[in-house]
C-alpha positions in Angstrom: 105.5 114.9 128.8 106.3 118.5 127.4 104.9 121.8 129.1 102.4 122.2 126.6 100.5 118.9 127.2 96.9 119.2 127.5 96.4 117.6 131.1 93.8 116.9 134.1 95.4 116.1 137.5 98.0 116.2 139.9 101.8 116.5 138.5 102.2 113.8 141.2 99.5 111.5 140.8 99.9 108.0 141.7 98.8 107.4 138.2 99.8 109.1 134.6 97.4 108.1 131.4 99.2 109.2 128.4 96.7 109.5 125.5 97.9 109.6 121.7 94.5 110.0 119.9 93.3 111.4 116.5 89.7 113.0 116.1 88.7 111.7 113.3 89.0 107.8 114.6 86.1 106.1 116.1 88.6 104.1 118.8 89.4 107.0 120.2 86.3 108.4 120.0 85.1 105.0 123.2 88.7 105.8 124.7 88.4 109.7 125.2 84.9 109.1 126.5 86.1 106.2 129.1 89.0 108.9 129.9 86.6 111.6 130.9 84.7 108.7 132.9 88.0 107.8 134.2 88.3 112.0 135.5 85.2 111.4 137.6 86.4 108.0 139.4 89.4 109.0 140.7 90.3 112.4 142.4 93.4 114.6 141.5 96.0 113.0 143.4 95.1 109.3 142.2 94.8 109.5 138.6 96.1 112.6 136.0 95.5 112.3 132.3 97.3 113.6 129.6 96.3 114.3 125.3 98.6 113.8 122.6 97.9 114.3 119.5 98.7 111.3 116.7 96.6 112.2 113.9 97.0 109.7 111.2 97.2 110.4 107.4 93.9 108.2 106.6 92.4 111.2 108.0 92.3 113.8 106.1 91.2 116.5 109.2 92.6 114.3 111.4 95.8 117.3 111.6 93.7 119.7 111.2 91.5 119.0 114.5 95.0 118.2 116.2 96.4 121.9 115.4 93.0 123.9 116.2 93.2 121.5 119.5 97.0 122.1 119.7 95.7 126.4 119.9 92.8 126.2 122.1 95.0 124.1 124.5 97.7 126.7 124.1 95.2 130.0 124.8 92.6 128.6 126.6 94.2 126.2 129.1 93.0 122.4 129.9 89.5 122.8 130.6 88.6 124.5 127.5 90.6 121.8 125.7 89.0 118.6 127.1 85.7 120.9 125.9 87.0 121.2 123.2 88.0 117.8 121.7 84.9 116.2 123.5 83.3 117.9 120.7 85.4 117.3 117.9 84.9 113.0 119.0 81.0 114.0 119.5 80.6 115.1 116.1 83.5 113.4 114.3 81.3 113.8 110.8 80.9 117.4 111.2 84.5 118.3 111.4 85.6 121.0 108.9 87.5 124.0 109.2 84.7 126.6 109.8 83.1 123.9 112.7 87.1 123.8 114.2 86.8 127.6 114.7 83.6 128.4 115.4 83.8 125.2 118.3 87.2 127.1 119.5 85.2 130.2 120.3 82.3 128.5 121.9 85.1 127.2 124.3 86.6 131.0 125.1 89.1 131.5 122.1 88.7 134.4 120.1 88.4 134.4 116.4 91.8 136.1 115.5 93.4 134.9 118.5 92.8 131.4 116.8 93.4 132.0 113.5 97.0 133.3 114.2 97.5 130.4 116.5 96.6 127.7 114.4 98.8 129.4 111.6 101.9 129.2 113.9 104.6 127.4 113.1 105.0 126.5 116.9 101.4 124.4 117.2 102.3 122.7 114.1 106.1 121.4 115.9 104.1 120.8 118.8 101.5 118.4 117.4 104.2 117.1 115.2 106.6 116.4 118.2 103.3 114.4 120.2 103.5 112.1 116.8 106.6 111.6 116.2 106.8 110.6 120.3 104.3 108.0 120.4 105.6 106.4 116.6 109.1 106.2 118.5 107.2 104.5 120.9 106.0 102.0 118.9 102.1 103.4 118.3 101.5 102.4 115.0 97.8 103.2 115.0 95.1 105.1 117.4 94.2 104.6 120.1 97.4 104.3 121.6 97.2 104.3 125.4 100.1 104.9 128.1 100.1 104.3 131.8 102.9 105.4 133.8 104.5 103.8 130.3 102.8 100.8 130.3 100.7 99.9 127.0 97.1 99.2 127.7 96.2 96.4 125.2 92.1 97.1 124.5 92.2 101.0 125.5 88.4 101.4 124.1 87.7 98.8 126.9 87.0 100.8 129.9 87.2 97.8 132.7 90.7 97.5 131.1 91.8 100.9 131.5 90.2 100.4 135.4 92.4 97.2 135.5 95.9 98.9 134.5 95.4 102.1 136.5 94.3 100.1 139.7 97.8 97.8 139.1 99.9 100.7 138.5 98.6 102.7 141.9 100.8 100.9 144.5 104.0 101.9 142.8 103.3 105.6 143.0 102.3 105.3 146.6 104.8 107.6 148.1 106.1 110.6 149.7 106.1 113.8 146.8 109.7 114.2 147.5 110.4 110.6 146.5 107.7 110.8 143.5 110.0 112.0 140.5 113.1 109.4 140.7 110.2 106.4 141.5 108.3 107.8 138.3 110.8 108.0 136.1 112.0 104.5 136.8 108.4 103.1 136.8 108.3 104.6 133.2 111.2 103.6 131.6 110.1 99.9 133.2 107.2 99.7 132.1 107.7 101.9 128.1 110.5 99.0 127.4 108.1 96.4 128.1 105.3 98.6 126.1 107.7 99.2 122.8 108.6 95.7 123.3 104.8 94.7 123.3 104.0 96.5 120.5 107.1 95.8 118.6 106.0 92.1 119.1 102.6 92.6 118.2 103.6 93.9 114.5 105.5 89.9 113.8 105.5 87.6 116.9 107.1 85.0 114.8 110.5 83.6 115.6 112.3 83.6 112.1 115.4 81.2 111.9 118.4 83.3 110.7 121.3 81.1 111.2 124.7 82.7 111.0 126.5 80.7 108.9 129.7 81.8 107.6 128.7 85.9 107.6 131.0 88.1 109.2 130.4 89.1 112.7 131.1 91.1 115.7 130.9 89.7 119.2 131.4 86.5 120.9 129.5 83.3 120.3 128.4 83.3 124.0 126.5 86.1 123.7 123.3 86.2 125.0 121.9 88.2 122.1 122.4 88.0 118.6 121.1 90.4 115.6 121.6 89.6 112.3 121.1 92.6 110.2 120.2 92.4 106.2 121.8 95.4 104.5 122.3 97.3 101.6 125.6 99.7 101.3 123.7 102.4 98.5 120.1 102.7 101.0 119.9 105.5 102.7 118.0 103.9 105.7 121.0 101.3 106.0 123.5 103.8 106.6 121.5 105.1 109.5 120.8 101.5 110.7 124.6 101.1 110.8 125.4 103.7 113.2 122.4 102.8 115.6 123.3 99.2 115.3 127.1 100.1 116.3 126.0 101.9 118.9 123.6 99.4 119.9 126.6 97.2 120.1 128.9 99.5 122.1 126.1 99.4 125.0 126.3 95.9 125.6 130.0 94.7 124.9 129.8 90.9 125.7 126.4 91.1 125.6 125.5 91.2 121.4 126.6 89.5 118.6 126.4 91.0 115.3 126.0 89.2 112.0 126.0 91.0 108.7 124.1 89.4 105.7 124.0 91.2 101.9 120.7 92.0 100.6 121.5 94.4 97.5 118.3 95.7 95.7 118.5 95.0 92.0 117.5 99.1 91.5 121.1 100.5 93.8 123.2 99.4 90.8 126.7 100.3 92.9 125.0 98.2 96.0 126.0 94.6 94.9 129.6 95.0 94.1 129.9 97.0 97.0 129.0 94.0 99.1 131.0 92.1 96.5 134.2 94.6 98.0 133.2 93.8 101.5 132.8 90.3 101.2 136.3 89.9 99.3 138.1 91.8 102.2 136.4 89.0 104.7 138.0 86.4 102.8 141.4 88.1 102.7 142.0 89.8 106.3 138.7 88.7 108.4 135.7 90.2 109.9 137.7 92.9 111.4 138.0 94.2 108.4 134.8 93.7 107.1 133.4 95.7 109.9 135.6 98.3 108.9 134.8 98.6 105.1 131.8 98.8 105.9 131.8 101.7 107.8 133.7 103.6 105.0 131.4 102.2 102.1 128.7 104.1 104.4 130.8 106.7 104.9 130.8 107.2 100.9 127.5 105.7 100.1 125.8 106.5 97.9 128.7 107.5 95.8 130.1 103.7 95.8 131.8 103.6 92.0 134.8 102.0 91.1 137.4 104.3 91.7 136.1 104.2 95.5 135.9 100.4 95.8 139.2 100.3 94.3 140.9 103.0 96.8 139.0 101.0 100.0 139.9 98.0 98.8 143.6 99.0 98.8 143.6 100.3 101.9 142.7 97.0 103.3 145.0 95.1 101.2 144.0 94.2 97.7 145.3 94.3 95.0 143.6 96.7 92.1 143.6 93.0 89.9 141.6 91.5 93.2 139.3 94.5 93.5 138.2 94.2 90.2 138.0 90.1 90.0 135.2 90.7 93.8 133.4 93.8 92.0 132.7 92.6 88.6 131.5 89.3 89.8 134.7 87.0 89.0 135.3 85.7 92.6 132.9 82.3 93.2 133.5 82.8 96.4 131.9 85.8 96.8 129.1 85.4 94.7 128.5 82.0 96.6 128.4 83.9 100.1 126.3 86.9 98.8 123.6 84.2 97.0 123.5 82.4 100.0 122.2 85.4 102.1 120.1 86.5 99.2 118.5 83.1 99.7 117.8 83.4 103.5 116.2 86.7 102.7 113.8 85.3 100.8 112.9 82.7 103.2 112.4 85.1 106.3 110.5 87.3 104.0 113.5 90.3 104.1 112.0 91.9 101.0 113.7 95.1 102.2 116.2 96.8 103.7 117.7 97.7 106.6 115.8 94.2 107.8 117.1 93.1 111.3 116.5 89.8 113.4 117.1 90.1 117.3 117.5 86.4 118.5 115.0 85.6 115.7 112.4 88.4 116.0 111.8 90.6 113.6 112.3 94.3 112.9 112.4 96.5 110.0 113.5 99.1 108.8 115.9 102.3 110.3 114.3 101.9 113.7 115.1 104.6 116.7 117.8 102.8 119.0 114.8 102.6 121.4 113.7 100.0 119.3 116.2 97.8 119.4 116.9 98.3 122.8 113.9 97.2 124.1 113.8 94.3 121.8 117.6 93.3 123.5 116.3 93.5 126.7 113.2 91.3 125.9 115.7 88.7 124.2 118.7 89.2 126.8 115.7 87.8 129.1 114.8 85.3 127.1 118.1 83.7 126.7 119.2 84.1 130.1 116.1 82.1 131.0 117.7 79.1 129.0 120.8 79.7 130.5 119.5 78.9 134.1 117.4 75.8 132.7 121.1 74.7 131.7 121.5 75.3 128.3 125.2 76.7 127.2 126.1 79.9 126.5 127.6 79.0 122.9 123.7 77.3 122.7 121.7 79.7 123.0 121.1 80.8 120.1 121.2 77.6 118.5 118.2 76.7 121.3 116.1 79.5 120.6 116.5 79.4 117.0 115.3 75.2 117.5 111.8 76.2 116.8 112.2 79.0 114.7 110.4 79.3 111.0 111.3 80.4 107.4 107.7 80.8 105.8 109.3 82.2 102.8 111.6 78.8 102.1 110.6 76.5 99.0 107.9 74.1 100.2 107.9 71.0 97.5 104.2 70.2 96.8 103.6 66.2 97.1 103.7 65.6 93.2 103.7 67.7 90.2 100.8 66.8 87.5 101.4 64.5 84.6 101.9 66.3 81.8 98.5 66.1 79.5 99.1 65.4 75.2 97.3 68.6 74.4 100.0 70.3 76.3 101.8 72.5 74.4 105.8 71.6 75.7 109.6 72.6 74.4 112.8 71.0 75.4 113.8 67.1 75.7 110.7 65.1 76.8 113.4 63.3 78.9 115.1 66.6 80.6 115.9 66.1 84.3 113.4 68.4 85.3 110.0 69.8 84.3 108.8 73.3 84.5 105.0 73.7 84.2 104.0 77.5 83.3 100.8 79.1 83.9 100.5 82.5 81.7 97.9 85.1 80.5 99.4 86.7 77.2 97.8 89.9 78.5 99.8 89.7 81.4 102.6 92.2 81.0 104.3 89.8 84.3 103.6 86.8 82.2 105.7 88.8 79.4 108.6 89.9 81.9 108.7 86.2 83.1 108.9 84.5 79.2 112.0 86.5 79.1 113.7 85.2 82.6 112.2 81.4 81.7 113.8 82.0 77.8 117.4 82.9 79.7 117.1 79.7 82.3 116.8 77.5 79.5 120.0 78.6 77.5 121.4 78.5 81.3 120.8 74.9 81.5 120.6 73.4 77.7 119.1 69.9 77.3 117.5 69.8 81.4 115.1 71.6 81.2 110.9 70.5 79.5 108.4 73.7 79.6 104.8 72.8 79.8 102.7 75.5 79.0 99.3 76.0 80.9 96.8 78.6 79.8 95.6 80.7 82.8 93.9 83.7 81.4 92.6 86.6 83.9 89.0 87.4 83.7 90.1 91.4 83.6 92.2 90.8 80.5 90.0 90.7 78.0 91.9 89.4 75.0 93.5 86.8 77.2 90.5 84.3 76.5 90.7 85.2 72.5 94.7 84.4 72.4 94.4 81.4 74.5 92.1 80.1 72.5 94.7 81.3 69.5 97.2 78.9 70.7 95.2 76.4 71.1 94.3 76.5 67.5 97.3 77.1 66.6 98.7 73.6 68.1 95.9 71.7 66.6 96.9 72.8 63.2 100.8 73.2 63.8 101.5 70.9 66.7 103.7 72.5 69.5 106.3 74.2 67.0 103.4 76.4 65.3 102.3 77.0 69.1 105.3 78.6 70.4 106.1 80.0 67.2 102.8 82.0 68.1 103.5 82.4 71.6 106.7 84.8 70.5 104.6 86.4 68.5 101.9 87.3 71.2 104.3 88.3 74.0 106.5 90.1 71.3 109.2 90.0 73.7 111.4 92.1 70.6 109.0 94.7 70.5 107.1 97.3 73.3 104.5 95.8 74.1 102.5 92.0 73.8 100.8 92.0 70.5 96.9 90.2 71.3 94.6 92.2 69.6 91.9 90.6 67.5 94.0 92.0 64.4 97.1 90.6 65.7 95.5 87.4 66.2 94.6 87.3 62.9 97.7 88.6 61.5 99.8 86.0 63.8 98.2 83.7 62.0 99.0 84.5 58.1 102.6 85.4 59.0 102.8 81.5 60.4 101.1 80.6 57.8 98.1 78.7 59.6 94.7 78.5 58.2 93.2 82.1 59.3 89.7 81.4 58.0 89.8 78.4 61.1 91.7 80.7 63.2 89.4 83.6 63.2 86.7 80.5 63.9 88.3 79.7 66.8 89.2 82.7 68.8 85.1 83.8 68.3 83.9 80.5 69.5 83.9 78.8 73.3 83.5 75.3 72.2 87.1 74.8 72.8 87.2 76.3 75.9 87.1 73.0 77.9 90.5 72.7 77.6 91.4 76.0 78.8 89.4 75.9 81.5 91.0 72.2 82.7 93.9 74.8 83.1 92.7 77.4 85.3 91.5 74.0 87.6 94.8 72.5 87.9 96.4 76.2 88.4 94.0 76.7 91.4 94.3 73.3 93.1 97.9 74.2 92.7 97.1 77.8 94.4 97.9 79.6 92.0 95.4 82.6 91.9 97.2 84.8 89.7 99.6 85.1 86.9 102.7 84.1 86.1 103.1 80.9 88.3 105.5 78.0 88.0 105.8 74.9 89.0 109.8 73.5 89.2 110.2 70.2 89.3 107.6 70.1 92.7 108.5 73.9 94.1 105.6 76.3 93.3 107.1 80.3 92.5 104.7 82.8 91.4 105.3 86.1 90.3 107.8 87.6 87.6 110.6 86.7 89.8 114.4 87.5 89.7 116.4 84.8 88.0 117.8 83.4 91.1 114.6 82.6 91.7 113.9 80.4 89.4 118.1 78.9 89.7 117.3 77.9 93.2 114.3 75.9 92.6 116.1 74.3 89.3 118.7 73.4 91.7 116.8 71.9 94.4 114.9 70.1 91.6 118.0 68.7 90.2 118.8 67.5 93.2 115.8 65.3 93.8 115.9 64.0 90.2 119.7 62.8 90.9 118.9 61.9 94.2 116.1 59.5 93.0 118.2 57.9 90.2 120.5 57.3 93.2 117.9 54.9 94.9 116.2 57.5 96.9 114.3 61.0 97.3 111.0 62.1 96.0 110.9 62.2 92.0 111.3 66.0 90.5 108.8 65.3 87.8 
């Protein structure tokens, strides 16, 4: 609490509400109104309640109210300010700045009084302050509700709030003198456990993150272990770093951390950074991993060659070495990167700083409050299977025994046959089958033509491409082209169709090509007959076919466009290469495993 807090009560109360509310939401509209009801069942000495402000950017006079209450607080006192917002939440839909001031006076402050306080710079920090305070504490909406720390789940609930306050009054019950160390400890109790709530609340999951062979600080019998995806060019990551470190200095013996590479494709210095990093690993251990690290934060983002060059010398590499890791030479490296690239995807990291405590999730440059209580909440937690006999160098293993990866490749039961009016390109007998599911107005569907045109010269002669029409009722030449290539096989068989298909996606020019004109023009450049072309693309009686598509693509799930199926591993979306290399691995696999005598069959 700060000195300008708006409050009702005794500075010792048994009890301390803490209120972060926002005028303009209807929540805290029920919970200001159960807080003034809350004024009139208990007296001063039992119950004191205090405002903060935590307007929210929905809003839009959401701040606004908060700085006029901020000043009438500030000139008027408490009474005028309870007054005050109980008629800001009375008449949410008449807020506006003329109804802020004139409802300032009504409540005692002047007209030019206000105006120059609610042009201060001072309200503004102050109302900012009373945000940024309850966002540390894990509010990530209004009503956000506080007693003596404790986070009141259904605050709008006013037998709730009766519930909490009653439970909390025995631990205040004491001598003033003794009131300020036994309220500060009741607070910090009960705020861990109401960040750690919260925190929970946002992903209760348990993700498994094993550790594999990424580099690490701390021993293996550590009660707690956070595994941290990172990115040496973010911004964010280099403030995760320090708060992790420290983090890590609090609790020696107590935290293990594991560091796993998640580059984003857009920091172009951020991969062969890691590349750097990794290659040191290899060569003198996680010690020095740890360290380079540091200094590529140090640096970051600045992170070109001649600085991966000068750390990597310092820690014993040769310039020939530095250069093999950074430019993507050392198999090794790229192996270990790809790997945690791979785990990302299937704990749903999709960015970064993206941190696992014992499994549980949290994202992004969290305040070390954060992680704390989430250490102490998990510290618990595996010191609870520690006394039910598990083994230190087990724990995490035990608690990661029922953990999930939601984002892992989930094989479907069997992929479709593939249909003779399907248009198809590459060996009818390749190892595995890709069926694609495209709109030729999709500029996604465009991107991915590209990614699925560079698989196939990855892997020449195992790969078969079935193509599936799925055209998007808001693209409205997607239905026309379609239709295009579907004529276009009839009279050309599948060469004259994915002659077409270039043309439409027009991969070597700006943009797709699937006007009417361009159908038509498509057409006479191929050489097909345009006079049945232009027939076609006017005409639905063909549209059967199509339409057998868009079936197949939604009892496959597939809702939007592009889609994929591998072998029997769904991807949608215009997806990284990796992407698409991971499932043509796993699909391989199952095809070679089956001619082996065993495993489900790719195709």
């Amino acid at each position: 609490m700060e000195a300008d807090d708006a409050r009702l009560g005794s500075p010792t109360a048994q009890v301390t509400v803490i209120a972060f509310l926002d005028y303009s939401c209807h929540g805290c509209r029920e919970t200001f109104s159960h807080l003034l009801a809350l004024r009139e069942k208990y007296d001063a000495e039992t119950l004191r309640i205090v405002f903060k402000h935590l307007p929210l950017t929905a809003h839009p006079m959401a701040l606004p109210g908060a700085i006029a209450g901020q000043a009438v607080s500030d000139e008027a006192g408490a009474d005028a300010f309870f007054a005050f917002s109980q008629r800001l939440f009375e008449h949410q839909e008449e807020i506006s700045y003329v109804t802020l001031a004139d409802w300032a006076e009504e409540v005692g402050v002047p007209r030019s009084v206000y105006n120059e306080a609610v042009s201060s710079e001072l309200t503004l920090q102050r109302v900012s302050g009373d945000a940024h305070l309850g966002i540390e504490r894990g509010a990530e909406g209004t009503p956000f509700v506080l007693v003596n720390g404790r986070l009141v789940g259904s605050p709008t609930v006013l037998t709730e709030l009766v519930r909490v306050i009653d439970a909390e009054r025995p631990y205040l019950d004491v001598p003033a003198k003794d009131w300020p160390t036994r309220y500060a400890a009741r607070v910090q109790d009960n705020a861990g456990e109401a960040l750690t709530a919260a925190l929970l609340a946002d992903d209760p999951l348990d993700y498994r993150v094993p550790v594999g062979t990424s580099a690490k600080l701390g021993s293996a019998e550590a009660p707690v272990t956070l595994v941290v995806f990172t990115d040496y060019q973010c911004p964010y990551c280099k403030r995760a770093d320090g708060t992790l470190r420290e983090l890590l200095r609090r609790h020696p013996g107590e935290l293990r951390l594991v560091h796993k590479h998640l580059p984003l494709p857009f920091h172009h210095a951020a991969r062969p950074a890691a590349r750097l990093a990794e290659a040191i690993r290899m060569s003198a251990g996680d010690e020095a991993f740890f360290a380079v690290s540091a200094e590529l934060f140090e640096r970051s983002p600045k992170l070109g060659r001649e600085v991966l060059v000068e750390l990597g010398r310092r820690h014993g590499l040769a310039e020939g070495a530095v250069d093999q890791a950074i430019s993507g030479q050392n198999p090794d490296v790229e192996k270990q990167i790809d790997l945690d690239l791979e785990l990302a995807d299937d704990v749903l990291a999709e960015g970064t700083p993206h941190s696992f405590i014992n499994g549980k999730r949290i994202s992004g440059a969290r305040p070390l409050e954060h992680f704390e209580a989430l250490f102490v909440h998990e510290k618990r937690r595996a010191e609870a299977r520690v006394a039910e006999g598990v083994g230190r160098g087990a724990v995490y293993a035990d608690l990661q025994s029922a953990a999930v990866q939601p984002g892992a490749p989930a094989p479907i039961a069997a992929a479709p046959a593939i249909e003779p009016r399907s248009p198809t390109r590459g060996p009818t007998a390749a190892p595995v089958t890709i069926h694609v599911f495209s709109d030729f107005e999709c500029p996604y569907c465009r991107n991915a033509e590209a990614t699925l045109l560079e698989l196939e010269r990855l892997h020449p002669g195992q790969l078969l491409v079935v193509w599936h029409d799925r055209p998007l009722e808001f693209h409205p030449q997607a239905r026309p082209a379609a239709r295009a290539g579907r004529e276009a096989m009839r009279q050309g068989g599948a060469t004259a169709f994915w002659k077409l298909q270039a043309l439409l996606f027009g991969l070597d020019q700006e943009k797709a090509a699937v006007s009417r004109a361009d159908l038509l023009a498509h057409a006479k450049t191929l050489g097909l007959d345009s006079v049945a072309m232009e027939k076609a693309i006017d005409s639905s009686s063909g549209d059967a076919s199509i339409d057998r598509d868009i079936d197949l693509a939604t009892s496959l799930g597939f809702l939007g466009t592009p889609a994929f199926l591998i072998g029997r591993y769904p991807l949608t979306g215009a997806r990284d290469l990796r992407h698409f290399e991971r499932l043509v691995g796993l699909a391989l696999a199952e095809h070679f495993a089956e001619q082996r005598g065993g495993g489900a069959p790719a195709r």
